[in-house]
mmCIF file of the N, C-alpha and C atoms, coordinates in Angstrom:
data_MODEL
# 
_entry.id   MODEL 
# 
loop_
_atom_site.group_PDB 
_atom_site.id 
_atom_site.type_symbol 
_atom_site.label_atom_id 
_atom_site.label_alt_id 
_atom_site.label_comp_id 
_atom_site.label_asym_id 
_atom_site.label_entity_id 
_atom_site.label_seq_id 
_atom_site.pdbx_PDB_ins_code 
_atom_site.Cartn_x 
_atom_site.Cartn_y 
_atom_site.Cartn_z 
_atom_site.occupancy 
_atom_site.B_iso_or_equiv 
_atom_site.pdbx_formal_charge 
_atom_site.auth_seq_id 
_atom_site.auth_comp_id 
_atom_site.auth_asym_id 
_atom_site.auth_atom_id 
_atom_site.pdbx_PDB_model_num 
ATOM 1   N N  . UNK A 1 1  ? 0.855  -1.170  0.000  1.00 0.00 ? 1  UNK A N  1 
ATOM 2   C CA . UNK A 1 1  ? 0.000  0.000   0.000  1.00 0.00 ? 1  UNK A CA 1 
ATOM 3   C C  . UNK A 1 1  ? 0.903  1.236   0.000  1.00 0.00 ? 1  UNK A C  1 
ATOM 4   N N  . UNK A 1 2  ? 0.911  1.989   -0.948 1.00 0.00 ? 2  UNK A N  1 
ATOM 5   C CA . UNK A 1 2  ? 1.449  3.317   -0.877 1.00 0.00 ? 2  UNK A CA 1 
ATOM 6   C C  . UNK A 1 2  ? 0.951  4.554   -0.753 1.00 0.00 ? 2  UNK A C  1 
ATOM 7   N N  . UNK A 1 3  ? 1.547  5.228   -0.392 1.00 0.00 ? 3  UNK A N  1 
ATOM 8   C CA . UNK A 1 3  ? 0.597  6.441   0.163  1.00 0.00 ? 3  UNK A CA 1 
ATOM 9   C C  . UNK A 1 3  ? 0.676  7.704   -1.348 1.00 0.00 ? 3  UNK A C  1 
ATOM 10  N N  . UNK A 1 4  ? -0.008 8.671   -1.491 1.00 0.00 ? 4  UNK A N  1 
ATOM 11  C CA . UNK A 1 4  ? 0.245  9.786   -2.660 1.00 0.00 ? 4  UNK A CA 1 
ATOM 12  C C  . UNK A 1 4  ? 1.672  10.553  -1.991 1.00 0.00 ? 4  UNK A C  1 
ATOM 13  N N  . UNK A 1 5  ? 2.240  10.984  -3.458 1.00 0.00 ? 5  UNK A N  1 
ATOM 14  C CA . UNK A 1 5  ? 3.422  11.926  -2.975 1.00 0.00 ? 5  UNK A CA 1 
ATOM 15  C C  . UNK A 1 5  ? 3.180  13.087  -1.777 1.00 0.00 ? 5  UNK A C  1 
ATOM 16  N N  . UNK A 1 6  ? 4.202  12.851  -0.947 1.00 0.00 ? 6  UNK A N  1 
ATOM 17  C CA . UNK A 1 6  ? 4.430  13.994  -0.007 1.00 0.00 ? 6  UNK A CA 1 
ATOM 18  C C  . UNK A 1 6  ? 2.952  13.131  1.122  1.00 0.00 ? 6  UNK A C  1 
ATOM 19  N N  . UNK A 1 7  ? 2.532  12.033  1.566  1.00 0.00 ? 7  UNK A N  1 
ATOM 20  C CA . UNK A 1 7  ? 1.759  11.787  2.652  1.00 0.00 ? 7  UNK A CA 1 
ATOM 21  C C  . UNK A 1 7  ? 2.281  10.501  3.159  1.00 0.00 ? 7  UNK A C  1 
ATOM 22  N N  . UNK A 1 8  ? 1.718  10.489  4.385  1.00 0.00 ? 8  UNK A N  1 
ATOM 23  C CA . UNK A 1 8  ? 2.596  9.142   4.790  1.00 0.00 ? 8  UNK A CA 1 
ATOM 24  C C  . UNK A 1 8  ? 1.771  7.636   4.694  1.00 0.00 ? 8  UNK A C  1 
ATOM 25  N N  . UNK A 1 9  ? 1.979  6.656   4.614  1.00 0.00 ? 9  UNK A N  1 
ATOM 26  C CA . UNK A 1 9  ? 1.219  5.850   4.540  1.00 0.00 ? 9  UNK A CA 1 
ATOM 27  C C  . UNK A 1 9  ? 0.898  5.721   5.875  1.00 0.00 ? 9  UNK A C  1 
ATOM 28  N N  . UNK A 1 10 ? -0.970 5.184   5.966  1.00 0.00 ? 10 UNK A N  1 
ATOM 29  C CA . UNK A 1 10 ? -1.550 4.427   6.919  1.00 0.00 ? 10 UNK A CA 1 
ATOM 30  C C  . UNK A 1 10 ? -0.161 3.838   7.941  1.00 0.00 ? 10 UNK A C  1 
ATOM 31  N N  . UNK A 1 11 ? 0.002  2.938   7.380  1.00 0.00 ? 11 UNK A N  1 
ATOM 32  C CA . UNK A 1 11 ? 0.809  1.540   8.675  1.00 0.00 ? 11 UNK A CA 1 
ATOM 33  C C  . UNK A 1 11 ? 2.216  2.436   9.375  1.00 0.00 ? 11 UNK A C  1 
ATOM 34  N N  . UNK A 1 12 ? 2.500  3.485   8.801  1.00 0.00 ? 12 UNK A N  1 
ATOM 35  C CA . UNK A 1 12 ? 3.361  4.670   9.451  1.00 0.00 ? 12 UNK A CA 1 
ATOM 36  C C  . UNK A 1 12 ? 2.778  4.832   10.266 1.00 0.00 ? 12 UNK A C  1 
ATOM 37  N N  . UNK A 1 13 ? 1.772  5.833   10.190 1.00 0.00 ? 13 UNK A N  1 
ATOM 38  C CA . UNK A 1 13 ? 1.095  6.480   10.796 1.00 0.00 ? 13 UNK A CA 1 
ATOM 39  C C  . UNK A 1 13 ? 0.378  5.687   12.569 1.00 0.00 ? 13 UNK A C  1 
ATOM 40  N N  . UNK A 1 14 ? 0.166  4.362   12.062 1.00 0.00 ? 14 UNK A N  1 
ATOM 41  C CA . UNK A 1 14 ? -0.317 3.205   13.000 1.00 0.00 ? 14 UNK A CA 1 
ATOM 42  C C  . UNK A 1 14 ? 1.091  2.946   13.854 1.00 0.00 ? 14 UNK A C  1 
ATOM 43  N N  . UNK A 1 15 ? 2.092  2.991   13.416 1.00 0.00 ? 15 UNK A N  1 
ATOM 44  C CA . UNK A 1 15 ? 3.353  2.280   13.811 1.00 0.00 ? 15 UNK A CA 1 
ATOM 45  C C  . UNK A 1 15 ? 3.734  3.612   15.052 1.00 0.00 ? 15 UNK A C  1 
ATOM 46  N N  . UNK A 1 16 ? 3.506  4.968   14.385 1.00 0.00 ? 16 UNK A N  1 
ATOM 47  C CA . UNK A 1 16 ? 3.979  5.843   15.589 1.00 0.00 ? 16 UNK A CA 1 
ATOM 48  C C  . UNK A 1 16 ? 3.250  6.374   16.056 1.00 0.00 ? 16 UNK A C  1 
ATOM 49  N N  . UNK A 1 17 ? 1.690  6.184   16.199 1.00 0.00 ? 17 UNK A N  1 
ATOM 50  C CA . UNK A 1 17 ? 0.395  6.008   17.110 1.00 0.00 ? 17 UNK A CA 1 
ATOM 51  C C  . UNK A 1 17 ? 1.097  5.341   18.423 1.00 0.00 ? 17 UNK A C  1 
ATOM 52  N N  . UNK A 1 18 ? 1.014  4.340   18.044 1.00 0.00 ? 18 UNK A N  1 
ATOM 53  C CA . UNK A 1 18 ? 1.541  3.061   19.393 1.00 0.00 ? 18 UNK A CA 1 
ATOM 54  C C  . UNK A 1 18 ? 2.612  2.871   19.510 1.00 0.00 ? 18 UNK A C  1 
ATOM 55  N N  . UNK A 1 19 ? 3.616  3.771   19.018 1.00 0.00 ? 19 UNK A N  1 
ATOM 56  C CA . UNK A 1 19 ? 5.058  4.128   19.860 1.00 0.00 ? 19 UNK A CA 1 
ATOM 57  C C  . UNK A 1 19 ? 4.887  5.329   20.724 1.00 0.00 ? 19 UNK A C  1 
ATOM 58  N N  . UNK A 1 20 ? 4.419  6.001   20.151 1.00 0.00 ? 20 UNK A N  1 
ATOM 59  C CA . UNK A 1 20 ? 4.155  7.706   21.106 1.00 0.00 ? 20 UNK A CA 1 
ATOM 60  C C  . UNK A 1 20 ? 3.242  6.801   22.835 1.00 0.00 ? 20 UNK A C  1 
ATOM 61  N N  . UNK A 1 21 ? 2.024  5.764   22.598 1.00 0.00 ? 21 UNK A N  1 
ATOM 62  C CA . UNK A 1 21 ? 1.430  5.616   23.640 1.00 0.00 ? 21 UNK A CA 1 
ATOM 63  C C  . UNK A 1 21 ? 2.167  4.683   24.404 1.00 0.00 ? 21 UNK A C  1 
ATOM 64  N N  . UNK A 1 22 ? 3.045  3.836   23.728 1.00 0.00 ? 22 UNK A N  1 
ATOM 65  C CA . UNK A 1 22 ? 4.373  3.088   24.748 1.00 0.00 ? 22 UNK A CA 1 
ATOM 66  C C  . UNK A 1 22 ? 4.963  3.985   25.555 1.00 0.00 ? 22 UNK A C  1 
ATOM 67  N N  . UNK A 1 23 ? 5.233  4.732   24.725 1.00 0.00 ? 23 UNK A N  1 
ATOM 68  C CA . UNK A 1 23 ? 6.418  5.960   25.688 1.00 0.00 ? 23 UNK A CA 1 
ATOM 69  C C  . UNK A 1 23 ? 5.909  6.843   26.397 1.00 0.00 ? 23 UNK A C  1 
ATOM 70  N N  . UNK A 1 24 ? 4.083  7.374   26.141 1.00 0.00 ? 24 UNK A N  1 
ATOM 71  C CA . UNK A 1 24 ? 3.821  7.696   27.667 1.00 0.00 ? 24 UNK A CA 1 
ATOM 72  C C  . UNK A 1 24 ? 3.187  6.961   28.691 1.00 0.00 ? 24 UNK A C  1 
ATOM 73  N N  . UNK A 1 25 ? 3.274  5.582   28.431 1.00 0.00 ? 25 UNK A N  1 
ATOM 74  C CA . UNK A 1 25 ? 3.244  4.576   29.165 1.00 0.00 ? 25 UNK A CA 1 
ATOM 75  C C  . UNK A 1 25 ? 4.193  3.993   30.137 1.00 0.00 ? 25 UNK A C  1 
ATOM 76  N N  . UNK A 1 26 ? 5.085  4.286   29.362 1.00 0.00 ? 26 UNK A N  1 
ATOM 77  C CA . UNK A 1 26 ? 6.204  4.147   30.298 1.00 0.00 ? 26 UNK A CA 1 
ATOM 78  C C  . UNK A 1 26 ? 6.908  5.029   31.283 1.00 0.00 ? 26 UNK A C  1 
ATOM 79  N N  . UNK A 1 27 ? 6.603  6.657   30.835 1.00 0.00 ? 27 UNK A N  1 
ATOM 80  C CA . UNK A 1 27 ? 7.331  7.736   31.377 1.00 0.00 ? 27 UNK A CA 1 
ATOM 81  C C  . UNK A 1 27 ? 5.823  7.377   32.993 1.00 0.00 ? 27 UNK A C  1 
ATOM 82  N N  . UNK A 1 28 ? 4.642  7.557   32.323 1.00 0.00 ? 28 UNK A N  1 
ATOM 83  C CA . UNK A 1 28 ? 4.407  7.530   33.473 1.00 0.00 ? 28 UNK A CA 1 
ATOM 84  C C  . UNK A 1 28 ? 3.717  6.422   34.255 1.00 0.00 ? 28 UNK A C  1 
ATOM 85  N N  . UNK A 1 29 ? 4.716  5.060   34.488 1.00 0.00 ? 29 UNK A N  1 
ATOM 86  C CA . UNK A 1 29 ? 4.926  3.936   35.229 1.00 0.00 ? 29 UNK A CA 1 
ATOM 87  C C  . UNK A 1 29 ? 5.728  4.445   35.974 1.00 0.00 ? 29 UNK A C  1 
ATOM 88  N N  . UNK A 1 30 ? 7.019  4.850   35.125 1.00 0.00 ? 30 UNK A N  1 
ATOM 89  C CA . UNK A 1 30 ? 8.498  5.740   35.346 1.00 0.00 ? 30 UNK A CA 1 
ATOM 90  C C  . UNK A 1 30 ? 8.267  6.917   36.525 1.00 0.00 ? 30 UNK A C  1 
ATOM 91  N N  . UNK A 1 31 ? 7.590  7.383   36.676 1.00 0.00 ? 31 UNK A N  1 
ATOM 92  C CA . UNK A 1 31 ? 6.856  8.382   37.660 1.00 0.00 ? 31 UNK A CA 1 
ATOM 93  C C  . UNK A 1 31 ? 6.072  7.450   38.591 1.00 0.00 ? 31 UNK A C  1 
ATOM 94  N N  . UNK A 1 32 ? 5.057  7.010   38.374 1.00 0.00 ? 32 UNK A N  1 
ATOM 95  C CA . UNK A 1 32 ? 3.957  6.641   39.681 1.00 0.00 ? 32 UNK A CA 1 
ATOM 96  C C  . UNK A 1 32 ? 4.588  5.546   40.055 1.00 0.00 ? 32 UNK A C  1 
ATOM 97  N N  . UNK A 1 33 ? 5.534  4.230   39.932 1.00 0.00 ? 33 UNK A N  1 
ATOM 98  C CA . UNK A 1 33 ? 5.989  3.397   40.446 1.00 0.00 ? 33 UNK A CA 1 
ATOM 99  C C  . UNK A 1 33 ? 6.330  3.435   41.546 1.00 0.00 ? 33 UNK A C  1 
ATOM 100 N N  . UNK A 1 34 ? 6.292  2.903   42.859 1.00 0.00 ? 34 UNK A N  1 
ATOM 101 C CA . UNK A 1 34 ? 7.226  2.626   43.812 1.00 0.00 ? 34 UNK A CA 1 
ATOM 102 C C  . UNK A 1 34 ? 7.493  1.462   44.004 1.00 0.00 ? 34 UNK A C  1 
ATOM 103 N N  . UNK A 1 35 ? 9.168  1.247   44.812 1.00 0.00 ? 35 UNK A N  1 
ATOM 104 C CA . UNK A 1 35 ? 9.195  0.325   45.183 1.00 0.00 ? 35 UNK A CA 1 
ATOM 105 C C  . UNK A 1 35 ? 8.420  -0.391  46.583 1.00 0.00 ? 35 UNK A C  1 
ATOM 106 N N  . UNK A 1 36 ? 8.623  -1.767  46.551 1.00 0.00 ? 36 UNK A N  1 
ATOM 107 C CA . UNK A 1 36 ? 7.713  -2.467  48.167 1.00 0.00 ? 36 UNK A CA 1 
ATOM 108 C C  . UNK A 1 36 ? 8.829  -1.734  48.935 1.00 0.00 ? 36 UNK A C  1 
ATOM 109 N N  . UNK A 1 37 ? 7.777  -1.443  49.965 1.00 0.00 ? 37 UNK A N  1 
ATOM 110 C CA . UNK A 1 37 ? 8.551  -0.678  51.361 1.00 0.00 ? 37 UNK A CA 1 
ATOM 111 C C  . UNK A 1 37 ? 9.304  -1.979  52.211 1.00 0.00 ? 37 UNK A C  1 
ATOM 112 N N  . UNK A 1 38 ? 10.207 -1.749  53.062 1.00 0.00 ? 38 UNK A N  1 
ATOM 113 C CA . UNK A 1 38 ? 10.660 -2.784  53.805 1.00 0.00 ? 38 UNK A CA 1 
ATOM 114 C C  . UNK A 1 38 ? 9.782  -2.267  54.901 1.00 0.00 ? 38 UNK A C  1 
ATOM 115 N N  . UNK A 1 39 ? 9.264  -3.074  55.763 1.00 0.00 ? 39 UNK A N  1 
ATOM 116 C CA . UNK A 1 39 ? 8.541  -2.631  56.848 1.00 0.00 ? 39 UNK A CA 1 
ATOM 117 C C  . UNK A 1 39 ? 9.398  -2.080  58.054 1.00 0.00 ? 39 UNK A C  1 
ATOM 118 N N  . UNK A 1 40 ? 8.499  -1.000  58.646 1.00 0.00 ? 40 UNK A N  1 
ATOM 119 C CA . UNK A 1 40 ? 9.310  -0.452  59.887 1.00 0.00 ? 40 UNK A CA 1 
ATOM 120 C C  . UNK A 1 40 ? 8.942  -0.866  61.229 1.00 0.00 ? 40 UNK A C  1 
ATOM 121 N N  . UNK A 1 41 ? 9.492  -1.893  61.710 1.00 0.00 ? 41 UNK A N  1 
ATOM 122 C CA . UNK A 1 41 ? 9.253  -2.788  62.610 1.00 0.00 ? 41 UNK A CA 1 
ATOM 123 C C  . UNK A 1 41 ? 10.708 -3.366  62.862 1.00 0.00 ? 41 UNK A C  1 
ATOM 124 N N  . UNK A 1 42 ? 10.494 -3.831  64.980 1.00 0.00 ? 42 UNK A N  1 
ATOM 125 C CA . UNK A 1 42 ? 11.595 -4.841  65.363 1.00 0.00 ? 42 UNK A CA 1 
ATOM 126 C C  . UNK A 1 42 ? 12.447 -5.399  64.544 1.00 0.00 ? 42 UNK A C  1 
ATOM 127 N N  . UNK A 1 43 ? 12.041 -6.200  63.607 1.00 0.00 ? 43 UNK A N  1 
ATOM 128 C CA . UNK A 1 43 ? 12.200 -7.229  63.194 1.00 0.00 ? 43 UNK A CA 1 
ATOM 129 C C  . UNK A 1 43 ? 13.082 -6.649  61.687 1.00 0.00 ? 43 UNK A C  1 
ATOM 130 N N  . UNK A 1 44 ? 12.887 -5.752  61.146 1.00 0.00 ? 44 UNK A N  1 
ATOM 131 C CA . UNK A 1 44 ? 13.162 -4.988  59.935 1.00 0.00 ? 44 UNK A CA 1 
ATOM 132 C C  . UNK A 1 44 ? 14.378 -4.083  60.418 1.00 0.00 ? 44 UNK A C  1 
ATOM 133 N N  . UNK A 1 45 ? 14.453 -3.495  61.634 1.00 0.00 ? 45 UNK A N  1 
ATOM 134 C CA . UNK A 1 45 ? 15.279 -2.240  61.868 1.00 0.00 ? 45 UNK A CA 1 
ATOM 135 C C  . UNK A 1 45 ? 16.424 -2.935  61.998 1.00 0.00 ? 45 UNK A C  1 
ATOM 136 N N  . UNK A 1 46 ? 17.281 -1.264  60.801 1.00 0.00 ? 46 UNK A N  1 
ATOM 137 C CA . UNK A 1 46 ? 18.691 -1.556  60.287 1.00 0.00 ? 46 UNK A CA 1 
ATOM 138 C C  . UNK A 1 46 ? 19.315 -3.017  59.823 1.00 0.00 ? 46 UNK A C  1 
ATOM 139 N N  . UNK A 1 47 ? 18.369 -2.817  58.933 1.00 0.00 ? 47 UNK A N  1 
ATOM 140 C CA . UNK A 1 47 ? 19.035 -4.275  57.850 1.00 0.00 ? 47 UNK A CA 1 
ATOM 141 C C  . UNK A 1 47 ? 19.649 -3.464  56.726 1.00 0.00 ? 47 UNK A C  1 
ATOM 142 N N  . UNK A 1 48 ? 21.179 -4.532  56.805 1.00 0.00 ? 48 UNK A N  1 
ATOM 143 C CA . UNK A 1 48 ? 21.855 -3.829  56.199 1.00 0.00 ? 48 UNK A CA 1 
ATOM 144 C C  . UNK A 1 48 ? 22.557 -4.815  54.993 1.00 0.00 ? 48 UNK A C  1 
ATOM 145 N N  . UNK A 1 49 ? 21.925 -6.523  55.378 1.00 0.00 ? 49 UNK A N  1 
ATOM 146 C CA . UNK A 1 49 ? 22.111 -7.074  54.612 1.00 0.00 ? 49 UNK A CA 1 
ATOM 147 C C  . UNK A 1 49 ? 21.129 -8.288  53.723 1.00 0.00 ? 49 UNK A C  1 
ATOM 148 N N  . UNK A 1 50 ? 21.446 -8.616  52.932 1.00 0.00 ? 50 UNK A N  1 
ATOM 149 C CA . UNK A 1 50 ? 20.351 -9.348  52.688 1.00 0.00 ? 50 UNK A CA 1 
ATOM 150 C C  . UNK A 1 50 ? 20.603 -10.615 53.475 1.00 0.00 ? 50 UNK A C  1 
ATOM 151 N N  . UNK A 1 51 ? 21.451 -11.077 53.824 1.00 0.00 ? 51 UNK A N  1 
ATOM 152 C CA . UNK A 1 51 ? 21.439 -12.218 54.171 1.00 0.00 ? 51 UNK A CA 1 
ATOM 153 C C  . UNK A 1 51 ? 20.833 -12.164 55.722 1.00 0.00 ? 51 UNK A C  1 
ATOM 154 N N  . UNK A 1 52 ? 20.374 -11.599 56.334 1.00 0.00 ? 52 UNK A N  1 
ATOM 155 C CA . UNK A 1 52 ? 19.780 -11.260 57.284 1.00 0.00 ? 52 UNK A CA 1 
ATOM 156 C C  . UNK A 1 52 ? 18.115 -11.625 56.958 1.00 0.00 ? 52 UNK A C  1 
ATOM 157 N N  . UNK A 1 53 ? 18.145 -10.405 55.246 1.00 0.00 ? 53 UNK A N  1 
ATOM 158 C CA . UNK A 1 53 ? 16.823 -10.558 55.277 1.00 0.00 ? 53 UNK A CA 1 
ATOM 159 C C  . UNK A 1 53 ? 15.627 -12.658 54.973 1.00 0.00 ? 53 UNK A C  1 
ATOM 160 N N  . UNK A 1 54 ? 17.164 -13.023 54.548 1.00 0.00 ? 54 UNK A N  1 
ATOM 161 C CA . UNK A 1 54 ? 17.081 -14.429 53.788 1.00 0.00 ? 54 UNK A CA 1 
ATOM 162 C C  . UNK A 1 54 ? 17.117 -15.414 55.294 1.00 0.00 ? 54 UNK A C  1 
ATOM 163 N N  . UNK A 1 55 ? 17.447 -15.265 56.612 1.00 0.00 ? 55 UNK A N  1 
ATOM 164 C CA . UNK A 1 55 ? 17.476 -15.499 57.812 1.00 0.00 ? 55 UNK A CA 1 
ATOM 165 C C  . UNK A 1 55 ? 15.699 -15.903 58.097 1.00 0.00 ? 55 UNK A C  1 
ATOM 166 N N  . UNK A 1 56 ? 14.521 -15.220 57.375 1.00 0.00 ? 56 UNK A N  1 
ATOM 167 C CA . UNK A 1 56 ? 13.292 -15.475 57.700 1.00 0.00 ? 56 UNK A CA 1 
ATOM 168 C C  . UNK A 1 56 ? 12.765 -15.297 56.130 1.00 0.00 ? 56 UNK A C  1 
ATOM 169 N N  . UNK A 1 57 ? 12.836 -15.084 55.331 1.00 0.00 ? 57 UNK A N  1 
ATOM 170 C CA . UNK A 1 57 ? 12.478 -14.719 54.393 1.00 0.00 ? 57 UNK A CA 1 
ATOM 171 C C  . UNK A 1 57 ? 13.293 -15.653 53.309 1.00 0.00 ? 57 UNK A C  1 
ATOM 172 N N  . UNK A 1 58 ? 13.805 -16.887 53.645 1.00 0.00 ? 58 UNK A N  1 
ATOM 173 C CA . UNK A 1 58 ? 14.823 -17.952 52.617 1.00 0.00 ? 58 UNK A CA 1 
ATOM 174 C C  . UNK A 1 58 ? 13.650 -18.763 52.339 1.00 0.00 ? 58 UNK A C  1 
ATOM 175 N N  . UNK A 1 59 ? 14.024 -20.420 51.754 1.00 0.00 ? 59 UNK A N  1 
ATOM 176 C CA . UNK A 1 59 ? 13.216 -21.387 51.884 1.00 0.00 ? 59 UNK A CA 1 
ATOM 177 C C  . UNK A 1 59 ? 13.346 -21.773 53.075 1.00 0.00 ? 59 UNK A C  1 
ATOM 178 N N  . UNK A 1 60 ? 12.488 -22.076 53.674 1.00 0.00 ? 60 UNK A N  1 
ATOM 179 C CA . UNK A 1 60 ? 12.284 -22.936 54.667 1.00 0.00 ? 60 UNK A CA 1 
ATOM 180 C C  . UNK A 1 60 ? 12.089 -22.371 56.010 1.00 0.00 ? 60 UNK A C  1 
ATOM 181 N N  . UNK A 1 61 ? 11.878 -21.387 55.664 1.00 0.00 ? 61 UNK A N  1 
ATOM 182 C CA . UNK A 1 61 ? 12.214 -20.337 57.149 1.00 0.00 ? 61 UNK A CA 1 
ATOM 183 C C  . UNK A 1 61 ? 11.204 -19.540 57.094 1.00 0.00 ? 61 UNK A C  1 
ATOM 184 N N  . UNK A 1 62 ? 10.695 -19.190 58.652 1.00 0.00 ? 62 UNK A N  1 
ATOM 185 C CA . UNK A 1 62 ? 9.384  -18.520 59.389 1.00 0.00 ? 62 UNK A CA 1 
ATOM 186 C C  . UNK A 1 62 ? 8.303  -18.167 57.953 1.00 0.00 ? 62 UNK A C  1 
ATOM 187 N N  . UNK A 1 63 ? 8.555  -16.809 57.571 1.00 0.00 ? 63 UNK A N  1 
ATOM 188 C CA . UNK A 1 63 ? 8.154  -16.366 56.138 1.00 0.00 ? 63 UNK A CA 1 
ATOM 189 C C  . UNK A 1 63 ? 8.636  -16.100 54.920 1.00 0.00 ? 63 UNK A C  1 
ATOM 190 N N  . UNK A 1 64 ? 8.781  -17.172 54.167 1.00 0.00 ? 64 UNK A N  1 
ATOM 191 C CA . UNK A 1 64 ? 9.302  -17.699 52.828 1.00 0.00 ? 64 UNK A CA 1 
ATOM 192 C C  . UNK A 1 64 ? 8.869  -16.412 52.328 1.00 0.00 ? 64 UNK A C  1 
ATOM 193 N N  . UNK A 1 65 ? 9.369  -16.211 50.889 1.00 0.00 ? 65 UNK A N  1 
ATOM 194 C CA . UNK A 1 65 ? 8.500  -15.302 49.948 1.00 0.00 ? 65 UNK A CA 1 
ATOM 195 C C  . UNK A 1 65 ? 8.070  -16.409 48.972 1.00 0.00 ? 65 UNK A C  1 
ATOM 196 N N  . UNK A 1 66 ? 6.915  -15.487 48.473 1.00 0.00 ? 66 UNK A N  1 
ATOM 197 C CA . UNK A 1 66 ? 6.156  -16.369 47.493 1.00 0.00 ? 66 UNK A CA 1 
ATOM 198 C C  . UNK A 1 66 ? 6.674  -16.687 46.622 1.00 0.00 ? 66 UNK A C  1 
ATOM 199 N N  . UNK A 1 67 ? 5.830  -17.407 46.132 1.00 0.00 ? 67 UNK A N  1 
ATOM 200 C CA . UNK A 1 67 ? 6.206  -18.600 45.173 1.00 0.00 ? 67 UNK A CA 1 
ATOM 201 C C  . UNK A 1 67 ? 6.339  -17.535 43.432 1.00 0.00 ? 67 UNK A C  1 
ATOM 202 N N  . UNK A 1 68 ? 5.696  -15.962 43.841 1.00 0.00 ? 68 UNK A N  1 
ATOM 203 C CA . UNK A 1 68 ? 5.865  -14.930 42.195 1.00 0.00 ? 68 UNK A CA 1 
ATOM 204 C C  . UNK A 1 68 ? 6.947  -14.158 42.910 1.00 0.00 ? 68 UNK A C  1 
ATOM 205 N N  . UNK A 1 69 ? 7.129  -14.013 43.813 1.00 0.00 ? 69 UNK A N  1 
ATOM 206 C CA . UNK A 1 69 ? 8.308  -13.413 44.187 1.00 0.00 ? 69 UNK A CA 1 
ATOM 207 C C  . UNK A 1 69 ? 10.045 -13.842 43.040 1.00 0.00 ? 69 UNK A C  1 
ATOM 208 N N  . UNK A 1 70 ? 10.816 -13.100 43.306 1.00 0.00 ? 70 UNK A N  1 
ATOM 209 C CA . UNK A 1 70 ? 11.446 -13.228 41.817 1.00 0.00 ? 70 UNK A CA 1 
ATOM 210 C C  . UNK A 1 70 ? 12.832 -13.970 43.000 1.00 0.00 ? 70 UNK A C  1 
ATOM 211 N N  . UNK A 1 71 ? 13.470 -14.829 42.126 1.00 0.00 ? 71 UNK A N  1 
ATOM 212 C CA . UNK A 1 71 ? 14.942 -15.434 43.065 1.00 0.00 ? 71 UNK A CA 1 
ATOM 213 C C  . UNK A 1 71 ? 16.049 -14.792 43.138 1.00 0.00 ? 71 UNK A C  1 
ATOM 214 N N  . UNK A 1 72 ? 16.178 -13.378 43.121 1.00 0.00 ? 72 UNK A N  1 
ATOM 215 C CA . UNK A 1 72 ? 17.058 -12.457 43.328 1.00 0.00 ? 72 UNK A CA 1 
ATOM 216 C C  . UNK A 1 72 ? 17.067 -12.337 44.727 1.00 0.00 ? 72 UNK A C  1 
ATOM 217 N N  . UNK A 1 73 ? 18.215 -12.473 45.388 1.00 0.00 ? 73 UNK A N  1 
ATOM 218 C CA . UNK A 1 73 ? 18.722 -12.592 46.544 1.00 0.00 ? 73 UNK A CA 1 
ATOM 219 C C  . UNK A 1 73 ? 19.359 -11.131 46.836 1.00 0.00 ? 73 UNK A C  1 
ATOM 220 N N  . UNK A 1 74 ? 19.498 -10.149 46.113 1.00 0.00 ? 74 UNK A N  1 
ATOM 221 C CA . UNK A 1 74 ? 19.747 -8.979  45.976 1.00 0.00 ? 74 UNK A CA 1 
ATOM 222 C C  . UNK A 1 74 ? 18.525 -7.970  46.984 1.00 0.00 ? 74 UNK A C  1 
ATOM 223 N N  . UNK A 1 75 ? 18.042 -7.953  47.993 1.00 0.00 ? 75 UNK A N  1 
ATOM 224 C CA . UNK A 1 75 ? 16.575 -7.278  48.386 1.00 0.00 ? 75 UNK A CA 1 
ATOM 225 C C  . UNK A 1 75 ? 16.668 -5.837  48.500 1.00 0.00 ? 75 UNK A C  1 
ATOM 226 N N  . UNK A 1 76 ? 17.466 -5.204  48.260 1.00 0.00 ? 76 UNK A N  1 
ATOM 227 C CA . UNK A 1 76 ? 17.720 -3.804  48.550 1.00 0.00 ? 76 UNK A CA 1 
ATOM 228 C C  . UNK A 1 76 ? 17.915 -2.897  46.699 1.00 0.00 ? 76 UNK A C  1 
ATOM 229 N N  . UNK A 1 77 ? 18.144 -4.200  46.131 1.00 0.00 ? 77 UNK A N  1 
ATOM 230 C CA . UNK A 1 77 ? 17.373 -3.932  44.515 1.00 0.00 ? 77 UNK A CA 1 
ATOM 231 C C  . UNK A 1 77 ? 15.895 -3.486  44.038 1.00 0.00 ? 77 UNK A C  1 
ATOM 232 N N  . UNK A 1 78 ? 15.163 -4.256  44.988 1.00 0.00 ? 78 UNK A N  1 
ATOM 233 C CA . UNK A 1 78 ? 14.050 -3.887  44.913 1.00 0.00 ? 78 UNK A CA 1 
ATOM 234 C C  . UNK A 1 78 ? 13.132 -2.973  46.036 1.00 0.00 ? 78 UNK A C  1 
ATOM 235 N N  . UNK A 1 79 ? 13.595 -3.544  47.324 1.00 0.00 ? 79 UNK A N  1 
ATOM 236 C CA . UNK A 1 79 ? 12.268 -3.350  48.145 1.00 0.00 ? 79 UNK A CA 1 
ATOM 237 C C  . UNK A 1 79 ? 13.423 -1.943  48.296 1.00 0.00 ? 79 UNK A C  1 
ATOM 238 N N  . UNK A 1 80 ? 12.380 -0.922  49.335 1.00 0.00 ? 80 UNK A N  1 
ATOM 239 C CA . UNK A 1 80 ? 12.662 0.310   49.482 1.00 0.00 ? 80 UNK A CA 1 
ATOM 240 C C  . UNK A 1 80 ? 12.835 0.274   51.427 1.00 0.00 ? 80 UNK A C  1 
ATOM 241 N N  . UNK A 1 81 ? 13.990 0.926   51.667 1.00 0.00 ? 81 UNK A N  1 
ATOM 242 C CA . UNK A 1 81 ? 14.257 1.132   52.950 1.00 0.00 ? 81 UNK A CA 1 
ATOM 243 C C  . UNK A 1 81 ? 13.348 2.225   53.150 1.00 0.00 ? 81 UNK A C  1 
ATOM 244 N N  . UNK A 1 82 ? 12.694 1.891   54.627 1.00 0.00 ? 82 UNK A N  1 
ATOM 245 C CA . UNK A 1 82 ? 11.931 3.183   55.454 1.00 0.00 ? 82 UNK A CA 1 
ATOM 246 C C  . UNK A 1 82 ? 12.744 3.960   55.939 1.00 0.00 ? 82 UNK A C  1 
# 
């Protein structure tokens, strides 16, 4: 399908429709996102490592993380210090 001289074709036009709405899709995820809070409690105060946090939060221990929880052992990647 071609478009007349000097206009753009349709499937252009479609192609940077739904790039423009990716990208303010993303800017504002990029904005309203937060990370999970670490809780502010006994049990939470001044963790400074993960392996602390993996102490109750490993397999097999008090509170596992779930099963969609991701296997990054890294927790200060994600969750957010109070």
């Amino acid at each position: 399908m071609t478009a007349p001289e000097g206009r753009v074709a349709p499937p252009v036009i479609i192609f940077l429709a739904l790039a423009g709405l990716l990208a303010c899709f993303l800017v504002y995820y990029t904005v309203t996102h937060r990370r999970p809070p670490i809780p502010v409690d006994s049990d939470h105060a001044g963790l400074v490592d993960p392996a602390r946090c993996l102490s109750c939060h490993g397999p097999g221990q008090k509170r596992p993380r779930g099963p969609n929880h991701p296997l990054n052992d890294q927790c200060f990647n994600c969750h957010e210090r109070a």
